[in-house]
N, C-alpha and C positions, 0 to 999 in steps of 0.2 A: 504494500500500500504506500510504505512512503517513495520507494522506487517509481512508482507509478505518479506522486505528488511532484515529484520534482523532474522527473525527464516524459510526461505523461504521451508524449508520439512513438511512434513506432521505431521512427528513423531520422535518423538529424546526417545534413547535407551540411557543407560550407565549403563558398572557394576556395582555392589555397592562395594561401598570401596572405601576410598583415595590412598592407597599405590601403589606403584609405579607397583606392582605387577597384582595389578586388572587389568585383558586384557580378552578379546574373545580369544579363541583358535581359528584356521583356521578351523577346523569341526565346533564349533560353528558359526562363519560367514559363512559359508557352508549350515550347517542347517538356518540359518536368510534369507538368500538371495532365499532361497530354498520357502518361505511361499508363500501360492496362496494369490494377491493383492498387491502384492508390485513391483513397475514398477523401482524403483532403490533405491538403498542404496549408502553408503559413510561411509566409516568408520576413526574414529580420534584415535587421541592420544592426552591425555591431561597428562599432569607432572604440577607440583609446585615445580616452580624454583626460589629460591635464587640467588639474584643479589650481592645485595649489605645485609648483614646482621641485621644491625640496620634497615631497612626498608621488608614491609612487600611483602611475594612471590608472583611472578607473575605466571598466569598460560599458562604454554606453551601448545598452542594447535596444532599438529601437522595431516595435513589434507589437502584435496586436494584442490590446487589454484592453476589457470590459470595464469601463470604468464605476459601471454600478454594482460591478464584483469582482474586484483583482483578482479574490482569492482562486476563481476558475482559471485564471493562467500564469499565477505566482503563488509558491508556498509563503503566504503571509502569515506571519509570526505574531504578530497584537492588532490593537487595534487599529481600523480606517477611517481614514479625513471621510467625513460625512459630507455632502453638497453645503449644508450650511455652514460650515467651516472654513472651504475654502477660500483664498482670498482675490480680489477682483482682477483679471487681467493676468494671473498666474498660470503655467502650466501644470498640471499634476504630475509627477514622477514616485515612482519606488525603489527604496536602496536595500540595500541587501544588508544584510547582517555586520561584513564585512566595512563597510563602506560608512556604514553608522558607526559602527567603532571608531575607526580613522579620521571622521571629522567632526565626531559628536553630532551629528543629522539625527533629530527626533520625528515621530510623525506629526505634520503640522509646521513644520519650520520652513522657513523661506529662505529658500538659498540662490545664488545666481550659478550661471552654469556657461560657459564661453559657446554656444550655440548659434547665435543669431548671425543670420545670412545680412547679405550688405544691404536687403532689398527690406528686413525688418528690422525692428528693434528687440525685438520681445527676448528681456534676460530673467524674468521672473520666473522661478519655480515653486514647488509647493511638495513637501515630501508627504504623499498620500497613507504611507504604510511600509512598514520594514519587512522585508522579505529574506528565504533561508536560500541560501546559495551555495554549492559546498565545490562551483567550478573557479570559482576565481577570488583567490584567499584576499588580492588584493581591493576586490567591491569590484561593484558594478552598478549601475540606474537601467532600472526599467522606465520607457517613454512610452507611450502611443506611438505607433509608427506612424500615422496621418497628423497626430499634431507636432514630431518630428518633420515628417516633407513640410508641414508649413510654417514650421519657422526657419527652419534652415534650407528648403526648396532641392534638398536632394531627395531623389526619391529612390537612389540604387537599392537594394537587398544583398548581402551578402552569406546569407544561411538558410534553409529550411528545415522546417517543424513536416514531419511527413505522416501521417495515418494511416492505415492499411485497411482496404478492404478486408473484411472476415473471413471469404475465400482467400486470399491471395496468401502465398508462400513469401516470407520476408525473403529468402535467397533467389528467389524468382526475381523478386522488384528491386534487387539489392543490384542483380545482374543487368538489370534494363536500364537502372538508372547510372552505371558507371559506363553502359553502352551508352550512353546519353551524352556526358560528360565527356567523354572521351570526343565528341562533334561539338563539343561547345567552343565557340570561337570569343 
C-alpha cells in the first residue's frame, strides 16, 4: 500500500539528460500515448532549481495535481491550505519533506521561487501541504503543471507517469515503448 502511495503508475519514462532542455516533443507524446496497453499516461516536468545558492537544488517537479485533493497525486503528510486560506495572487505549491526541513517551509507560508518568465511577473507562492518523498533526499516542489506553463510559458514535459491497461503485460509495453524511444528524434 505505501509502494502503491508513492510510485502509484505502472511505469515511469524520463528523457535522458539533466539539462533543462531534455523534453518529449508533442509527436513524441503523441507517439507514447498512441502504444496498444497503456490505459493513461501523465506527463511532468522536472527542473533543478536554485533557491538559495550556498545550499543545495531543489527539484521542481511540475505535473498534474488536483488541487481540491493533492492527497490523490502526493503522499501528503498533514495538513492542506484550505481555499480560504490561500493568499490572493499566489500560486499553490507542495514540498516534500525534504525540502521543508532545508528551508523551514511550513504549510501556508509564502515563499518566492525564481520562476517567472520575462512575459510575467508572478513570484508568489503558497506552500499548500508537505509531502513524503523518499526520491530526492535533497527536496523537491510539486507545481501544477498548467499553472507552471503559465507563469513560466514553457510547456516541455520531460517524464511520464504510465498506467496499464488490466490486460496488458508490463514487459509487452515495456518493449513497445523502448521501441518507441528508440524513433524519438
Amino acid at each position: 500500500q505505501w509502494l502503491e502511495e508513492v510510485l502509484p503508475a505502472s511505469l515511469y519514462v524520463r528523457v535522458p539528460g539533466t539539462d533543462a532542455s531534455a523534453s518529449f516533443s508533442v509527436g513524441d507524446r503523441d507517439r507514447l500515448k498512441a502504444i496498444d496497453g497503456i490505459a493513461k499516461i501523465q506527463f511532468a516536468r522536472t527542473l533543478d532549481l536554485t533557491i538559495e545558492p550556498e545550499r543545495p537544488s531543489i527539484e521542481l517537479i511540475a505535473r498534474t495535481i488536483d488541487r481540491s485533493n493533492p492527497g490523490a497525486q502526493l503522499p501528503i503528510t498533514g495538513a492542506v491550505l484550505n481555499a480560504r486560506e490561500q493568499l490572493n495572487n499566489c500560486t499553490m505549491i507542495y514540498v516534500s519533506e525534504p525540502a521543508s526541513g532545508l528551508y523551514n517551509w511550513q504549510t501556508g507560508d509564502r515563499i518566492n521561487l525564481p520562476l517567472a518568465s520575462e512575459s510575467t511577473n508572478s513570484n508568489c507562492f503558497q506552500v499548500g501541504a508537505i509531502w513524503r518523498d523518499y526520491a530526492r533526499q535533497s527536496g523537491a516542489i510539486a507545481i501544477d503543471r498548467n499553472d507552471f506553463v503559465a507563469i513560466t510559458g514553457d510547456p516541455a514535459v520531460s517524464s511520464a507517469s504510465i498506467w496499464l491497461e488490466d490486460s496488458a503485460k508490463d514487459t509487452d509495453v515495456i518493449a513497445r515503448i523502448r521501441t518507441q524511444l528508440d524513433t524519438l528524434q
